[in-house]
C-alpha positions, 0 to 999 in steps of 0.5 A: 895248587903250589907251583915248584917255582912259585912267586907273587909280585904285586908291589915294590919297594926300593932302596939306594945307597946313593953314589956318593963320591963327596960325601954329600946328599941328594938334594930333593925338592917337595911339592904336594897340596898337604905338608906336615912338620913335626920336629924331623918328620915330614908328610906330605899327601896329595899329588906329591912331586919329589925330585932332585938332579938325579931322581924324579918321583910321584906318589900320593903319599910321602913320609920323609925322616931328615934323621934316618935320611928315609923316604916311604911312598904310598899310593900310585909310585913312580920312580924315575933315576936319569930319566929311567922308570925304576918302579910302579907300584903301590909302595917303596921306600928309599934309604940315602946313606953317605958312607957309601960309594956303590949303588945297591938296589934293593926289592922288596914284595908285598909277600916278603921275597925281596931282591937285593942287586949290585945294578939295576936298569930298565927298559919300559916296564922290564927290569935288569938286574946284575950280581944279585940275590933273593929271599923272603926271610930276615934282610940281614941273616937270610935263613935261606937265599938264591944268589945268581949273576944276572936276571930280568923280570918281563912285565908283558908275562909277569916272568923271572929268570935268573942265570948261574943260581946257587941256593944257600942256606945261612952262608952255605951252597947247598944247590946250584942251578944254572937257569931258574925262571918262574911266574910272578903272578898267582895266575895259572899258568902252564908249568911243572909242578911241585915233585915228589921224590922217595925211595922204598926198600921194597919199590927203589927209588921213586920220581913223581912230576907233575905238569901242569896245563892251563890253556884257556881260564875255565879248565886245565890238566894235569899229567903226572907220571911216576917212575917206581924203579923195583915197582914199575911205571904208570901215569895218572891224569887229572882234568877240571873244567867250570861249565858254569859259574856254579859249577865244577867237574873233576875227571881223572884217570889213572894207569900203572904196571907193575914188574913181573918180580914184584908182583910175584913178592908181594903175591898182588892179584893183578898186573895192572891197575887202572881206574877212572874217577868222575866228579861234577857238582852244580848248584841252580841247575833248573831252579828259580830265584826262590827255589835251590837245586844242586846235582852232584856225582862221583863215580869211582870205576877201578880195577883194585884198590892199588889204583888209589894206593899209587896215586900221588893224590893218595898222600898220607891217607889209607884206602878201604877196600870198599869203593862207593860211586854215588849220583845225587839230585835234589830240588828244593822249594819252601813247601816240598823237596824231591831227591833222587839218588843212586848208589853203586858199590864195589868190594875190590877183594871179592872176585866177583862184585855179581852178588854186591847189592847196589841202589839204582835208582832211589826217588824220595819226596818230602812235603815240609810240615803244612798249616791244614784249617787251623795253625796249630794242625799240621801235616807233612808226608815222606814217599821213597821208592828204592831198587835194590838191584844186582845180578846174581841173588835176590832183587827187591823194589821198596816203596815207603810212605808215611804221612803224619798229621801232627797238632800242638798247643800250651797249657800254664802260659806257655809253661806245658806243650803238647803235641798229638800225632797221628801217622799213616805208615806203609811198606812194600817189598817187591821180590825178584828171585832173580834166577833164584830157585825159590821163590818169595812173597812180596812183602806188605806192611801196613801201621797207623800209629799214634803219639802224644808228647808233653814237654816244658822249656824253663830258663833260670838266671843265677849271679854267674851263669844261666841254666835251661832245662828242656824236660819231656817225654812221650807215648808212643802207640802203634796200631796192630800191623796188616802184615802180608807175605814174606817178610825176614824175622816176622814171616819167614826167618830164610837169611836170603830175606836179611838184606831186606828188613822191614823194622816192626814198631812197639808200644813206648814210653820214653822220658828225656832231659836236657838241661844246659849251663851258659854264662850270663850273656849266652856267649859261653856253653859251660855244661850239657846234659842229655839223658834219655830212658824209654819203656818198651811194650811187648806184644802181650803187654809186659814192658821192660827197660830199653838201654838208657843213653846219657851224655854229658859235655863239659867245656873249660877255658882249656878244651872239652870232656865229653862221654856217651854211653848206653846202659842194658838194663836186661844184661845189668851193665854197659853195653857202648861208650865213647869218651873223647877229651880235649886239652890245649894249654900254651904250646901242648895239646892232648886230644883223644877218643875212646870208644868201646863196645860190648857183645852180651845177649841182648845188645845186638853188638859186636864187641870192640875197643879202640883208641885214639889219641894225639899229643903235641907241643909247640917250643922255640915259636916255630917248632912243633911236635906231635904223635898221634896212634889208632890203637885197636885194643880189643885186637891188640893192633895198630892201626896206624902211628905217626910222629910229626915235626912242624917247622914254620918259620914264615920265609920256609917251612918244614913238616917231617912225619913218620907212618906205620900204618896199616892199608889195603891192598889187593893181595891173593889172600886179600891182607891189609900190607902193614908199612913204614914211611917217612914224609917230607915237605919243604917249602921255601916260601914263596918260590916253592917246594919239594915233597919226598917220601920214603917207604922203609918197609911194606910186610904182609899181615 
């Protein structure tokens, strides 16, 4: 979280021009337990004492140039002029020249912001300064500085202020402000945060401010009103709070109303869009030294999809109109796992989220594969119980079990594993017509089903590289299944049954290889291979081919090409493919992923195709360019676009973008809202920034 007016100080260095009206050099004595010579270099370690008539200094270390006239101190730093403390810290130098006749002090910090003052003076630990200026970048062309006439840092509150400050960039006066004070320290502290500022052909100006509260170390708050002049106003409320050293909880709050003319423009559904996010994570709840818990929740309440879309936390993302709130518990132990999850969903676009199943709760247990008489006979068991709940429609309680007992060994010296498995498997569906006027059966399916597996693991090394192979297949047979009532495309084909399937299990045979190029010692993954063919059984015994997968990865000196696809056999052609390919030589770079799929008669998918792709290079060290697309080719749609220009420059930073994007919105006809905006962060490190967005246009699609 970045303070507007942020700085760290945590060491100081500094240097003087000594007044010097004769032309003649400070006079200093040494006194240390070490002293070192070598031709115009002195060191000196260990309680090292140097003074003159004007200047009393200790440190642990000195490095002293008799050429340069250069001191730099280490360690422990006391500086003392005419019985005054200048500086405590860990590091600083002093620079004595002759030529001069004015006494400059110069500051400098450990994060590079250094001041540079016509006068100095302090008072205990507080320092004075006068006729000043201050910046982070290059001491002798600043690209950015602040020069005021007078200021004091306050040790006690680690507090700056300065008066009569005028911001400069290079030799020019962009900004003048007459009071300017910030924090020097990285703790939190109450203050106003970073802005965003914008304007909206469509929403007028726009004016975002956060504050920022910070009472006590284990929570704050945060209020952030926003003032949207066509739009309306609102407020959003952000509070954190660490219950425990394992912990964390998030709440906020959001409320904004809009004007009368623009919601009749853009034809919004409501008035007023509010919204309530709870989020709380902890881990070693209820656990042991040897067990693991961890309790997790986010619950999303809000009245539309606009109540994220205006939050200053949406930033640059595009929010689907389906919200899921989720509560998670898990506990864990060496020999068993318990989860219980719940799942609530809300489509912001329906009228009436009566019909939107939700899972409340599900409870699932597992038992990790267990030695049972022998090592090589193992057992394990999954049990989950899910309530599919809603209020107006079918409702169904799951029960799944299944207990696999499994049984491994080596034939060839290790050359040949086999494996044997036998598995218990059990489904029950529970039917709650729910105010339904027909009713159904509940559901009961039962299966024992057998496998044998046979793999080998071989390893070859050659002059240049490695190769391994892991080659394998295996026999997959089901038991005929107790099937009881009503279950959707095996008893009953009522589409009410659609939410609820229960997947029947056929006779198999699969085949796989996966084989892998390393360099000689490991370190480096050149090429991986996976393919996989099964055979299917039908019910009667014929058999025919399942789609083939084949993925392939190669990794170059540059980046990766990577492709997945899937092979129908019964339709004679691809049916899914996903290429992605990744390349940075120098300053460029090109990522992009394809994926595409497409509908025949027995691919059970949809047709689809889109793309995404982003390019870039870096030039003049500190600069960069970028474009980036999500392109729906099937549709012919952009998704979104954005150009991005990266200025970073250490002491400031720039990053100047342009979205056209697509987002959802809560429109009558419930259309995504296609817009134009342009984002625009500065930041002069490391006092801090300002975030500005402007929004061109915003059209309905």
């Amino acid at each position: 979280m970045h303070k507007i007016l942020l700085l760290i100080i945590t060491a100081i260095g500094i240097s003087f021009a000594a007044s010097n009206l004769n032309e003649t050099k400070e006079q200093f004595q040494i006194v240390a337990k070490n002293l070192v010579y070598d031709n115009e270099v002195i060191t000196a370690t260990g309680e090292v004492i140097m003074f003159s008539p004007t200047y009393y200094i200790t440190a642990q270390k000195v490095i002293y140039n008799k050429q340069t006239n250069v001191v730099q101190l280490y360690d422990n730093v006391n500086i003392l002029k005419d019985n005054k403390n200048l500086s405590i810290s860990d590091y600083a130098f002093i620079e004595f020249e002759v030529s001069s006749n004015q006494e400059v002090v110069f500051m400098m910090y450990e994060n590079n912001l250094w001041i540079e003052s016509a006068e100095v003076s302090s008072k205990e630990n507080d320092v004075f300064f006068q006729d000043s200026y201050m910046s982070s970048c290059d001491c002798n062309n600043p690209d950015w500085s602040i020069r005021f006439s007078s200021g004091a840092h306050y040790d006690e509150y680690s507090w700056l202020q300065t008066f009569n400050n005028r911001l400069y960039i290079k030799s020019v006066p962009v900004l003048y402000l007459p009071y300017f004070a910030f924090y020097t320290n990285t703790n939190r502290h109450t203050g106003l945060l970073v802005p965003t500022i914008g304007y909206s052909s469509d929403e007028g100006f726009q004016y975002i401010q956060p504050y920022f509260i910070a009472p006590a170390d284990d929570w704050d708050l945060e209020l952030v009103p926003q003032y949207r002049a066509k739009r309306g106003v609102g407020l959003y409320t952000y509070f954190r709070y660490a219950d425990s050293p394992n912990s964390m909880l998030k709440v906020s709050y959001g409320y904004f109303s809009e004007n009368k003319e623009y919601r009749t423009k853009h034809e919004l559904k409501n008035k007023e869009h509010y919204g309530l996010n709870i989020n709380y994570e902890r881990s070693k709840l209820f656990a042991t030294q040897d067990d693991e818990d961890g309790f997790y929740a986010d619950i999303e309440l809000l009245r539309d999809i606009e109540y994220k879309n205006l939050s200053d936390r949406a930033g640059e993302k595009s929010y689907a109109s389906n919200v899921e709130s989720k509560i998670n518990y898990f506990y864990k132990t060496n020999d068993d796992y318990f989860g219980t999850y719940l799942r609530y969903y809300k489509d912001t676009s329906a009228d009436s989220n009566d019909e939107t199943i939700q899972k409340l709760p599900t409870l699932h247990y597992h038992k990790f594969s267990t030695p049972l008489i022998t090592q090589n006979l193992l057992y394990s068991a999954d049990t989950s119980f899910t309530n599919y709940t809603r209020k107006k429609g079918l409702q169904v309680k799951e029960t799944n079990v299944s207990l696999p007992f499994f049984y491994g060994f080596s034939l060839f010296d290790d050359y040949l594993n086999i494996s044997l498995q036998e598995e218990l498997y059990f489904t029950h569906l529970d039917y709650d017509k729910n105010n339904l006027t027909k009713e159904y059966k509940d559901a009961q399916y039962f299966q024992l089903r057998h496998s044998i597996s046979a793999s080998t693991n071989l390893i070859k090394p050659y002059d240049s590289f490695l190769h391994t192979i892991n080659l394998g297949s295996k026999l997959y047979i089901p038991n005929n299944a107790d099937i009881k009532g009503d279950i959707y495309k095996t008893t009953n084909n009522d589409g009410v049954l659609k939410p609820f399937p229960i997947t029947e299990t056929n006779k198999n045979l699969s085949f796989w290889l996966s084989q892998s190029f390393y360099s000689r010692d490991f370190a480096t993954l050149i090429l991986n291979h996976k393919i996989r063919q099964a055979v299917l059984y039908n019910s009667d015994g014929r058999t025919k081919l399942g789609d083939l997968e084949n993925e392939i990865t190669y990794y170059h000196k540059y980046g990766s090409i990577s492709n997945r696809l899937f092979y129908n056999h019964d339709d004679n052609q691809l049916v899914e493919a996903a290429t992605t390919f990744g390349l940075k030589y120098s300053d460029y770079f090109f990522n992009t992923t394809h994926y595409w799929t497409k509908k025949t008669p027995n691919s059970q998918k949809d047709s689809s195709e889109s793309i995404i792709y982003e390019a870039g290079f870096g030039f003049w060290k500190y600069y960069k360019l970028s474009y980036k697309e999500n392109y729906n080719i099937l549709d012919k749609v952009v998704n979104r676009k954005e150009y991005r220009l990266t200025i970073d420059k250490g002491c400031w930073f720039l990053h100047l973008k342009f979205a056209d994007e697509l987002v959802a919105a809560s429109t009558v006809d419930n259309k995504a809202i296609r817009q134009d905006v342009v984002y625009l962060n500065i930041e002069l490190r490391p006092i801090g920034g300002i975030q500005q967005q402007f929004t061109k246009s915003r059209t309905n699609q």
